[in-house]
Backbone as numpy.savetxt, mean C-alpha at the origin, in Angstrom:
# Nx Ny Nz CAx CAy CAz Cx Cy Cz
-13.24 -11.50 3.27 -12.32 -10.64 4.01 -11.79 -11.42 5.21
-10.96 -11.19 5.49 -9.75 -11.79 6.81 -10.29 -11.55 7.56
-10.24 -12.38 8.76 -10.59 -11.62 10.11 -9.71 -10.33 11.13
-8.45 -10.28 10.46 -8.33 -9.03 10.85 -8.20 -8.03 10.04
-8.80 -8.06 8.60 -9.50 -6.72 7.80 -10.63 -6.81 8.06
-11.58 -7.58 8.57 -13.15 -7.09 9.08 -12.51 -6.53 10.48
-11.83 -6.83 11.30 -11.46 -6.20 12.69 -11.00 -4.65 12.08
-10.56 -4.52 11.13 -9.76 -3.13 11.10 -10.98 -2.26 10.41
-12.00 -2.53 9.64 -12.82 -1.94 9.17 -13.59 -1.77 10.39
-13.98 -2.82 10.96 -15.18 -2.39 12.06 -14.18 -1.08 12.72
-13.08 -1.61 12.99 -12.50 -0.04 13.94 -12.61 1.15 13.55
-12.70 1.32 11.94 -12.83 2.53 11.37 -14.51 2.94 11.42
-14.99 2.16 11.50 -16.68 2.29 11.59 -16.81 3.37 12.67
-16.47 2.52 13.49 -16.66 2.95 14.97 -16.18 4.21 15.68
-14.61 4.48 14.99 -13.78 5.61 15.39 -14.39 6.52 14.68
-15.50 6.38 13.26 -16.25 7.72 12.49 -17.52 8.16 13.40
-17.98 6.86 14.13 -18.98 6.59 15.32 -19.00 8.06 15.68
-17.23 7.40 17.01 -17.11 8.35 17.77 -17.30 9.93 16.91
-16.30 10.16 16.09 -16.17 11.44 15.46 -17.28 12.06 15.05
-18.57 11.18 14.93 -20.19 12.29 14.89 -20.81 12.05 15.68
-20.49 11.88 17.52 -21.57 11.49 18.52 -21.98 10.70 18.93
-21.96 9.75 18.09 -22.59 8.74 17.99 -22.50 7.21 19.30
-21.17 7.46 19.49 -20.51 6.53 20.37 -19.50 7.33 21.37
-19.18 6.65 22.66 -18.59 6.99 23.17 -17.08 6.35 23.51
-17.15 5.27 23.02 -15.53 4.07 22.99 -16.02 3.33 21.84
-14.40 2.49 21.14 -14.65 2.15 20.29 -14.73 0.66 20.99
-15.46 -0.46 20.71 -15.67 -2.16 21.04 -14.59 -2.52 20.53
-14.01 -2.19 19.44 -12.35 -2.97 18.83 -11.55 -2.70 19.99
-11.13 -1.63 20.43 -9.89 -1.48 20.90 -9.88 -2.46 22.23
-8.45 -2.78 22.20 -8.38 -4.05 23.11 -8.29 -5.55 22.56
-9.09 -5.63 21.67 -9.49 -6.76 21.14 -8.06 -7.05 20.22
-7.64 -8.09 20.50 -6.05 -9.08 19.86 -6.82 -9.52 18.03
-6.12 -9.17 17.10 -5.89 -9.79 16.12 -5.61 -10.93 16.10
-6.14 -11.55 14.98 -6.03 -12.90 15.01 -4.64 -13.55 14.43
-4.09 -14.66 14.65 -2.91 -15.24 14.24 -2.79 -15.26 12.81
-1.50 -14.56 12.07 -1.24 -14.82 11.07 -0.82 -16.35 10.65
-0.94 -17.06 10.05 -0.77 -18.09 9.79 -0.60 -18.23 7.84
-1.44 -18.54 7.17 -1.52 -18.74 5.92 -0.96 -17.58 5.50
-0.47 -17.61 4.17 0.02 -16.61 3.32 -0.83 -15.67 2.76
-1.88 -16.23 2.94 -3.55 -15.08 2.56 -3.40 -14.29 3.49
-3.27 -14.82 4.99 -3.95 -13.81 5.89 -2.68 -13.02 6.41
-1.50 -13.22 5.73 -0.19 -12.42 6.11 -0.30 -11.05 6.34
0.28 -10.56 7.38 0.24 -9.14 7.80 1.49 -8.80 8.86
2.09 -7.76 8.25 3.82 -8.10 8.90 3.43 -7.01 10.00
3.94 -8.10 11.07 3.43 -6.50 12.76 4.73 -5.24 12.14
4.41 -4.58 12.74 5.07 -3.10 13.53 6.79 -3.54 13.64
6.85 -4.64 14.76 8.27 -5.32 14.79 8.70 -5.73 13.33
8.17 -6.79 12.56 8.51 -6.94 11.46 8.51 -5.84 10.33
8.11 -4.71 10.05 8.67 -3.86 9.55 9.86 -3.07 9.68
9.86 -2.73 10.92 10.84 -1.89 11.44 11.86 -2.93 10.96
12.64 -4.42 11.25 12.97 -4.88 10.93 13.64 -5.13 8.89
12.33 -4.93 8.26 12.36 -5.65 7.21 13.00 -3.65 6.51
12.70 -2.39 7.20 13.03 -1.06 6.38 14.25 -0.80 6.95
15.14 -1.54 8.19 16.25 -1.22 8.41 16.99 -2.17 8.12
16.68 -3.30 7.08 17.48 -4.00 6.51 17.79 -3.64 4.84
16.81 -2.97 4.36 16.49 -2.76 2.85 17.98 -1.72 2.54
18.59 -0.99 3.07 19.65 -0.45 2.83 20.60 -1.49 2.19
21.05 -2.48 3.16 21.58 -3.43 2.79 21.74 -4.61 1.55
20.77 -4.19 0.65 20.31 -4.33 -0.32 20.75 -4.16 -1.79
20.56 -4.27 -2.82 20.02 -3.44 -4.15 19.34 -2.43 -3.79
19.62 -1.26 -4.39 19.01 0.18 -4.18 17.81 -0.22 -4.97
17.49 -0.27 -6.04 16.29 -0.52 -6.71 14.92 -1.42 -6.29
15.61 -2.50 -6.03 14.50 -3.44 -5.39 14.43 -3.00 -3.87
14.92 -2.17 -2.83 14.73 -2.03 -1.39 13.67 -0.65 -2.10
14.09 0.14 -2.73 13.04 1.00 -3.29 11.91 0.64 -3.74
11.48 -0.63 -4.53 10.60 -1.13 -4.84 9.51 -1.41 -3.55
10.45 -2.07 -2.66 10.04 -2.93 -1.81 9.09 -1.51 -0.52
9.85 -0.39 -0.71 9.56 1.09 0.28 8.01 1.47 -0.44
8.28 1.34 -1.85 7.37 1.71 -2.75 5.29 1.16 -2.46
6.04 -0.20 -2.33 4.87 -1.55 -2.06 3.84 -1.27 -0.92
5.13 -0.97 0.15 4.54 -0.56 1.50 3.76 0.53 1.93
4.45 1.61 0.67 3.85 3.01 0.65 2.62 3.27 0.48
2.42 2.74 -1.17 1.23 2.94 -2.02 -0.06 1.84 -2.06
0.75 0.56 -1.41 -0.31 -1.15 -1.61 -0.79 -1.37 -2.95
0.03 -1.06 -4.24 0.18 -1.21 -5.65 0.57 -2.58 -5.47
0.01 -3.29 -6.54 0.86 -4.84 -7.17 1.64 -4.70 -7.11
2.72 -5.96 -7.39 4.31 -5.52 -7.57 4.65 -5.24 -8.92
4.01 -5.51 -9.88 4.10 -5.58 -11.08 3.89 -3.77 -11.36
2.75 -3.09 -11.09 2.15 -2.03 -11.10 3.57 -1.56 -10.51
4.56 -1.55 -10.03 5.41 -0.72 -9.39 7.19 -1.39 -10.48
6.93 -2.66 -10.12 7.98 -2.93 -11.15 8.45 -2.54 -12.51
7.07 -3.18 -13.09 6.85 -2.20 -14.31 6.77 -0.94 -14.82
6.93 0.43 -13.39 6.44 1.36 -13.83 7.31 2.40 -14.81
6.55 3.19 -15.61 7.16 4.00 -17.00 7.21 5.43 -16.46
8.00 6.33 -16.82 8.50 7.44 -16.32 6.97 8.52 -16.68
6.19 8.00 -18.16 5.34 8.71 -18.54 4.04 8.14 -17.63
4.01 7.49 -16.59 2.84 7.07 -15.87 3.26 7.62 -14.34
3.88 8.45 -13.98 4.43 9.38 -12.98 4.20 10.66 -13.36
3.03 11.25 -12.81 3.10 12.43 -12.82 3.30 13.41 -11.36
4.71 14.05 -11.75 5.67 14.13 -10.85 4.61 15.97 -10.32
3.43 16.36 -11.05 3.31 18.16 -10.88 1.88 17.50 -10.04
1.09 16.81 -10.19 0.08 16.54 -9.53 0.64 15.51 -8.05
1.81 15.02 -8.51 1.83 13.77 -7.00 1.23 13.03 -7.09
0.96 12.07 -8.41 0.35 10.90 -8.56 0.87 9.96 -9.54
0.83 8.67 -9.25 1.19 7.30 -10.50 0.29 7.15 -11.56
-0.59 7.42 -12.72 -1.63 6.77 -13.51 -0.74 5.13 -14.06
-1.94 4.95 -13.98 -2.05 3.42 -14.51 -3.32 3.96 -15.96
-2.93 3.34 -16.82 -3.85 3.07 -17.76 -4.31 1.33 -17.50
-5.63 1.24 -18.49 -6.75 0.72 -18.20 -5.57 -1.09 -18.63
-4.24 -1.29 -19.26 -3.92 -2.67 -19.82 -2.48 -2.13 -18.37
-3.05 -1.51 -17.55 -1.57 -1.88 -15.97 -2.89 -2.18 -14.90
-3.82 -2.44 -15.29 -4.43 -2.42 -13.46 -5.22 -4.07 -13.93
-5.86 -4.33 -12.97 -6.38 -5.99 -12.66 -7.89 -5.45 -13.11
-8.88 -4.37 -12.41 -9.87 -4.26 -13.37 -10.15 -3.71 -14.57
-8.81 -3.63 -15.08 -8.36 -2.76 -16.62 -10.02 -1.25 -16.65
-9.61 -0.87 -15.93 -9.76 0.49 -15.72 -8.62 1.82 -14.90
-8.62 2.84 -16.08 -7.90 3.80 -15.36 -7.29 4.10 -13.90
-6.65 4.06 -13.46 -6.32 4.48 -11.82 -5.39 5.42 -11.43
-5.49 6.48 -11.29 -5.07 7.51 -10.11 -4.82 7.52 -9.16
-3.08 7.57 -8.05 -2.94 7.04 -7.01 -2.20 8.15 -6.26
-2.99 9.10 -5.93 -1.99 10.14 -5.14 -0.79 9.87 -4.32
0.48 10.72 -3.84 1.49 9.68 -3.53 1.62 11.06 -2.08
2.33 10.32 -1.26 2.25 10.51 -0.04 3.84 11.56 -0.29
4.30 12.77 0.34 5.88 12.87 0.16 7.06 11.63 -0.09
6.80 11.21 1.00 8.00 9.79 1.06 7.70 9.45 -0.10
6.96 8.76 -0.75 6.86 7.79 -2.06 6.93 8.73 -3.29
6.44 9.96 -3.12 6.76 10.46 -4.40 8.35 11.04 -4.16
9.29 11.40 -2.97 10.70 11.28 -3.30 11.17 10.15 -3.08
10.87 8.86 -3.13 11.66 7.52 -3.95 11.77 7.63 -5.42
10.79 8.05 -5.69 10.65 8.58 -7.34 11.17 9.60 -7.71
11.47 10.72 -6.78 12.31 11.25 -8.09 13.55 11.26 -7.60
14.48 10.18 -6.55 15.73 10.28 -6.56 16.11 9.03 -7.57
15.28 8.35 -8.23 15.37 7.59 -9.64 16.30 8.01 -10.52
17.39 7.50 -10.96 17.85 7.96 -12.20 17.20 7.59 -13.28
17.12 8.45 -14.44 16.42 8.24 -15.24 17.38 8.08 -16.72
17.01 6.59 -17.46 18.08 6.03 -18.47 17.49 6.63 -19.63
18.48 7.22 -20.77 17.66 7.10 -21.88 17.33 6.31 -22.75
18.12 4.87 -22.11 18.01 3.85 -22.61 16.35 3.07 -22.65
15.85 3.53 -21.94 14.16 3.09 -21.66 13.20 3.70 -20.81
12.20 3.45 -21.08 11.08 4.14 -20.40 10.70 3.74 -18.82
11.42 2.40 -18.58 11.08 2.01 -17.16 11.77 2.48 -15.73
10.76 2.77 -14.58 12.08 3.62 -14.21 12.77 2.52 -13.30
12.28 1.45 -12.90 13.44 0.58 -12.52 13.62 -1.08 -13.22
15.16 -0.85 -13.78 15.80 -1.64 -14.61 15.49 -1.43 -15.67
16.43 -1.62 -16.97 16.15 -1.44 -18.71 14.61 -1.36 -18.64
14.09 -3.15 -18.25 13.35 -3.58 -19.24 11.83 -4.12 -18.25
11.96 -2.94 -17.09 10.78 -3.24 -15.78 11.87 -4.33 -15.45
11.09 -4.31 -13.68 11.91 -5.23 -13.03 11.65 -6.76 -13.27
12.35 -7.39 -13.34 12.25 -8.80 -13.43 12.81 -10.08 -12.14
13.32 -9.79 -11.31 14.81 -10.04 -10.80 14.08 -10.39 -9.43
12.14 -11.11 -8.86 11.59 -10.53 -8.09 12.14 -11.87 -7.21
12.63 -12.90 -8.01 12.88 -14.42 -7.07 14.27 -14.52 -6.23
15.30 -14.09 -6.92 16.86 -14.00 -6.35 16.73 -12.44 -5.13
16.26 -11.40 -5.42 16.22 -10.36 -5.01 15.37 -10.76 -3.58
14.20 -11.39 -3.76 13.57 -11.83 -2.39 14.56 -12.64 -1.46
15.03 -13.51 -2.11 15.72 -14.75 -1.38 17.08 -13.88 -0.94
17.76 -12.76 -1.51 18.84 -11.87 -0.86 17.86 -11.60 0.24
17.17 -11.10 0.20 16.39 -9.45 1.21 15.91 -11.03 2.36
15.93 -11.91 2.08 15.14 -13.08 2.99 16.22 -13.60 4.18
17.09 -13.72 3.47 18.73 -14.39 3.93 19.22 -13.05 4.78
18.64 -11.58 5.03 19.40 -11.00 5.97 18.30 -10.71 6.77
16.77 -10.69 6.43 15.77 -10.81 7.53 15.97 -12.03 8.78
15.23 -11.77 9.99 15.16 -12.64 10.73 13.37 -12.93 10.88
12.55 -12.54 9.89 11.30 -12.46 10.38 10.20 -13.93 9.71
9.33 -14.31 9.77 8.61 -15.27 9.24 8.39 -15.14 8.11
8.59 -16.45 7.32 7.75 -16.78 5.91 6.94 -15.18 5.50
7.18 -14.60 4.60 5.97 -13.53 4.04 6.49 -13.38 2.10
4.93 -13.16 1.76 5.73 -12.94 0.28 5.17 -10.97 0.03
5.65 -10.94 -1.06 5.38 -9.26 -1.55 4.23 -9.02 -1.73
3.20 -9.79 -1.79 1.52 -9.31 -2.14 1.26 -9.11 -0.43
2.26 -9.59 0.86 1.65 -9.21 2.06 2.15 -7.65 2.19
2.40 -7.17 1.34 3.18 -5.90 1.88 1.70 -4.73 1.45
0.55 -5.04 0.25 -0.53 -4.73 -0.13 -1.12 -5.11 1.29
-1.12 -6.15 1.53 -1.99 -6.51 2.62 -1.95 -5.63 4.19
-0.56 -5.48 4.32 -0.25 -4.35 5.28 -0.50 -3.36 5.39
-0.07 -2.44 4.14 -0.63 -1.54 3.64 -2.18 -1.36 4.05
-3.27 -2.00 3.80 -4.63 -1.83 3.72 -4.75 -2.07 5.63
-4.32 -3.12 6.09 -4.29 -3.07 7.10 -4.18 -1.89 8.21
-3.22 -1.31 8.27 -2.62 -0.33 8.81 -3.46 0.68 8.59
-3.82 1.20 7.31 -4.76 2.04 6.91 -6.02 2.16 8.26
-6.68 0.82 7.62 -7.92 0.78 8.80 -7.37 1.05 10.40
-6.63 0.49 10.60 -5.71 0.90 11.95 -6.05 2.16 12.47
-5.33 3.29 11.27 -5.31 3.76 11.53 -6.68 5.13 11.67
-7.94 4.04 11.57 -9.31 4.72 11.39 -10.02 5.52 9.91
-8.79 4.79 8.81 -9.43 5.67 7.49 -10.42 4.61 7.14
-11.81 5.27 6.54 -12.63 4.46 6.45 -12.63 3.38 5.10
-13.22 2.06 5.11 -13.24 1.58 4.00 -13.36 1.72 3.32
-14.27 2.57 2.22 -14.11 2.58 1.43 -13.16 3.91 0.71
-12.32 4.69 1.09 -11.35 5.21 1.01 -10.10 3.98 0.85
-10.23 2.83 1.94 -9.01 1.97 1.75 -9.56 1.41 0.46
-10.50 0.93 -0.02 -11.10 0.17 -1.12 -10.53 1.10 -2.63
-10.43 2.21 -2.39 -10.11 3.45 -3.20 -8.42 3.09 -3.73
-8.14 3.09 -2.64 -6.93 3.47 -2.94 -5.70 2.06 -3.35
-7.24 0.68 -2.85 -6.40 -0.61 -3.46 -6.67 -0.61 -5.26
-7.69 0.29 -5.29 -8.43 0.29 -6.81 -9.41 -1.64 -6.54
-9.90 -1.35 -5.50 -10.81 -2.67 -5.44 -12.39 -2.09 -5.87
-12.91 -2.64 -6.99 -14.75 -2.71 -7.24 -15.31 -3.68 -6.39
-15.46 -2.98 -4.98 -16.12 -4.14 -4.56 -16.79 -3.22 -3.46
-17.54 -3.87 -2.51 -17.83 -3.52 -1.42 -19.14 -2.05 -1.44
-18.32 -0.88 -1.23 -19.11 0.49 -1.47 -19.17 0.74 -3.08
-18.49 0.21 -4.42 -18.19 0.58 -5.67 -18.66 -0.71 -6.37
-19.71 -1.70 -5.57 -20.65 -2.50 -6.35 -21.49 -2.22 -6.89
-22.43 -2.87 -7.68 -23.59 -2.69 -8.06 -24.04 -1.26 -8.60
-25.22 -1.31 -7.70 -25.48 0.09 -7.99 -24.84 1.31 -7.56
-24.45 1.47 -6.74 -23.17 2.30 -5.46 -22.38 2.74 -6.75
-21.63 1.41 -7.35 -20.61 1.44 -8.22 -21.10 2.54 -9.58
-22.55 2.20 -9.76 -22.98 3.06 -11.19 -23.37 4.38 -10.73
-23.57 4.29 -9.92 -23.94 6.21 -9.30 -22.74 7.21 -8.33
-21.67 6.42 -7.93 -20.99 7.26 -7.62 -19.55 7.12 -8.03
-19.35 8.02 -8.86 -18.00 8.38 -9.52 -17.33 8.99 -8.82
-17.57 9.38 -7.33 -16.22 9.88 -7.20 -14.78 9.34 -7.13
-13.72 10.03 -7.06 -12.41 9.41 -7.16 -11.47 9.44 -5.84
-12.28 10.24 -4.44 -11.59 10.53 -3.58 -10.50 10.70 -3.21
-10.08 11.53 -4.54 -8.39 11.57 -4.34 -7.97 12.18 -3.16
-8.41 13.48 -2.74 -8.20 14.58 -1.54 -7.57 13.37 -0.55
-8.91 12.53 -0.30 -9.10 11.38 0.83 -7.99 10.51 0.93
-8.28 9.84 -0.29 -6.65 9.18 -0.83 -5.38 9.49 -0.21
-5.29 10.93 -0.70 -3.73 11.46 -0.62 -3.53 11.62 1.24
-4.77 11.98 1.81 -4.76 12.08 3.16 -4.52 11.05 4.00
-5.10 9.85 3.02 -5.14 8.74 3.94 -3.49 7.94 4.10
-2.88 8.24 2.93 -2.03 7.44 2.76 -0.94 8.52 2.92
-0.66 9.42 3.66 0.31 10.69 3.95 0.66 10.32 5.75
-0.69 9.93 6.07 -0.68 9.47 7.64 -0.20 7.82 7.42
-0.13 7.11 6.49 0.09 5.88 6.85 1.50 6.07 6.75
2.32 6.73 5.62 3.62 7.56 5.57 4.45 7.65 6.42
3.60 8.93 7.70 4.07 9.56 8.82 3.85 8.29 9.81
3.26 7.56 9.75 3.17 6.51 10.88 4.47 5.17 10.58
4.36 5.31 9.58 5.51 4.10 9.11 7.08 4.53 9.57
7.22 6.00 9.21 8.51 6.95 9.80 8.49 6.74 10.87
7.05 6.96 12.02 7.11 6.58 13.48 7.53 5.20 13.93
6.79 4.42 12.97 7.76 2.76 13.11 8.73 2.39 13.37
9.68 3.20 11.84 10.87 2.66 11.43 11.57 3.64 12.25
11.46 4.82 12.81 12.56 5.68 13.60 13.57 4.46 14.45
């Protein structure tokens, strides 16, 4: 883990601290994040968003949607590029992935926040195919960056940092890890080992909560 996803987890530790007694201030706050530098440890500030969602108009409607999508949910790009009209379920407010769309080819359930579930349904929908953006899933991810790059003014970043933000921000914003671990669909951490064989839950409630405030905070951004 990065040093500022162990900084953002410890903050959520601490802010659950506070919330049962336990503590009276959190030790994170105050404390500076560390320099983005490498493309691993990419994490686009506050400025660079606001930036990068009031340029996406300017755009392809499809890929600035994609790109709203990324930020929303912290899905692959592929998982969003690729996605099929029958893996949107538009009555629950959630994306399924079956077990040959996700990286641990197991099922995933991704509750969707308002904003992200209306990117989806102002989609037109072709009867020409099942994907809902472009014929044949998106393909178009190298020319489409290098447009959206050429009207940014912000540093080097690629589309897997927009996952990275996503999770970031989350902890930020005090949801605990393994809720963020939930909702990257990561087996790791709290959903190892044994953890992993005894607790099935799916924390969707949590999920949908967690990522409704990252939503409303991103609107507070980009205003």
């Amino acid at each position: 883990m990065s040093r500022n996803r162990a900084r953002s987890a410890l903050s959520s530790f601490f802010s659950w601290c506070i919330s049962e007694g336990l503590l009276d201030a959190n030790p994170v706050q105050g404390t500076a994040k560390a320099a983005q530098n490498g493309s691993r440890e990419r994490v686009l500030t506050t400025e660079e968003l606001r930036e990068l969602w009031h340029t996406l108009p300017q755009i392809n409607e499809g890929f600035a949607d994609i790109i709203r999508l990324l930020l929303l949910t912290g899905l692959r790009r592929n998982e969003v590029g690729l996605l099929t009209w029958n893996e949107v379920d538009f009555k629950r407010g959630m994306i399924v992935l079956g077990p040959d769309r996700t990286k641990n080819r197991k099922t995933f359930e991704l509750p969707l926040s308002t904003q992200a579930l209306a990117i989806l349904e102002r989609q037109h929908r072709r009867n020409s195919t099942e994907f809902v953006f472009s014929d044949k899933g998106y393909q178009d991810w190298d020319r489409a960056k290098q447009r959206l790059d050429r009207k940014l003014g912000i540093a080097e970043w690629h589309l897997h940092d927009l996952r990275r933000t996503c999770a970031t921000q989350l902890g930020e914003l005090g949801i605990q890890p393994h809720y963020v671990e939930a909702i990257l669909n990561h087996v790791s951490g709290h959903k190892r080992g044994v953890a992993g064989t005894y607790n099935r839950a799916k924390y969707a409630d949590e999920m949908r909560t967690a990522l409704q405030r990252w939503a409303d905070a991103l609107d507070q951004i980009t205003a």
